[in-house]
N, C-alpha and C positions, 0 to 999 in steps of 0.2 A: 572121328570120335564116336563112341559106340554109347548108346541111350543111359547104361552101366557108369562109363565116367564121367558121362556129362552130371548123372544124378549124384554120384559121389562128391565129384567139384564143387557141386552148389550145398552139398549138406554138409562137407566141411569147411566149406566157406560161411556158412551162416544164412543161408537163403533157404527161405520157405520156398519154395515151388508150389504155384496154384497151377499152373498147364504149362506142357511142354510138347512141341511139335518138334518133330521131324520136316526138316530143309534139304532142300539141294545145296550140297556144297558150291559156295562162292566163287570158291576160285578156279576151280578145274573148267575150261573152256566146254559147253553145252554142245559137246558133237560127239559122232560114234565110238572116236576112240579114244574118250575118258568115261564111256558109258561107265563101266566095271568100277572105275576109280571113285566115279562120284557116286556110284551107288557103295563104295567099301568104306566111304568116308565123307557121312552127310552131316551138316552142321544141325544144330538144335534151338529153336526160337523159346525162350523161358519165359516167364509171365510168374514173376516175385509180385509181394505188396508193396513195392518201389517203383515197381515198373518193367520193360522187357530189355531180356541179355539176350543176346545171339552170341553162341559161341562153335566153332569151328576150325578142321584143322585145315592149313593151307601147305605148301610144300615141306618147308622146316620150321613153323611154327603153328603155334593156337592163336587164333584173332577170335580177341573178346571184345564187342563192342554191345551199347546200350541207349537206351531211349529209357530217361529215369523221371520219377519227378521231382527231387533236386537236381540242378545242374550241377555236373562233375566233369574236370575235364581227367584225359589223360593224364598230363603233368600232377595232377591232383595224387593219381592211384601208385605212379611208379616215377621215379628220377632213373630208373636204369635206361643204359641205351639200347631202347631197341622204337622199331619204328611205332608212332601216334599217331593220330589225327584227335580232331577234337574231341570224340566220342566212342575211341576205339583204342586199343592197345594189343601188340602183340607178345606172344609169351614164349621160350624158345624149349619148355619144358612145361609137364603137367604140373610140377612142384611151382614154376614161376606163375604158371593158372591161377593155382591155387592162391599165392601170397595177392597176383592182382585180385582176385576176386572177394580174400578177404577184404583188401582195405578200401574196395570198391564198398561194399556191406557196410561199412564201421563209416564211411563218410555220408551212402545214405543214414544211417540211424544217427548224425551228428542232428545238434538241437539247431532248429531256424535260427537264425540272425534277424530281429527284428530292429528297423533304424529307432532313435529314440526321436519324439517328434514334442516340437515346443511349445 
């Protein structure tokens, strides 16, 4: 994913970006010959006022995962099938990016739940 779409993604998804770093990509195995690879396709750590996204491409998708300060899970952002974990989702198109990232954006801006106490 190139510095261009990851910026794109987060500003049509509604994310302010405070800083964004350049990653090694995740997934391509750290030896000589995915050198090329992981340098043609390095993931991006973001730093929103929510909190940080890593997003990255992996062989036939984008794996977006986060560290936010509401807790969200996957199940939260997409009911589609593709693979989760509890803080990550992947996406099998830029356009699928995008829709996770919006509704990732809109569940943090949802108002706290506070319990009512007696």
């Amino acid at each position: 994913m190139t510095e261009l779409e990851m910026r794109a993604l987060m500003l049509l998804a509604g994310f302010d970006v405070i800083k964004s770093e350049r990653r090694p990509n995740g997934y391509w195995p750290d030896c000589p010959d995915y050198d090329e690879l992981r340098r043609q396709s390095p993931w991006w750590s973001v730093v929103t006022p929510h909190g940080q996204i890593i997003l990255g491409d992996r062989k036939r998708v984008c794996e977006i995962g986060w560290a936010l300060r509401q807790k969200i899970t996957a199940e939260e952002v997409s009911t589609d099938d593709v693979t989760k974990y509890r803080h990550s989702i992947h996406a099998w198109s830029r356009v699928d990016a995008l829709r996770h990232l919006t509704r990732l954006r809109e569940l943090c801006e949802r108002p706290e739940v506070t319990p009512c106490s007696r």
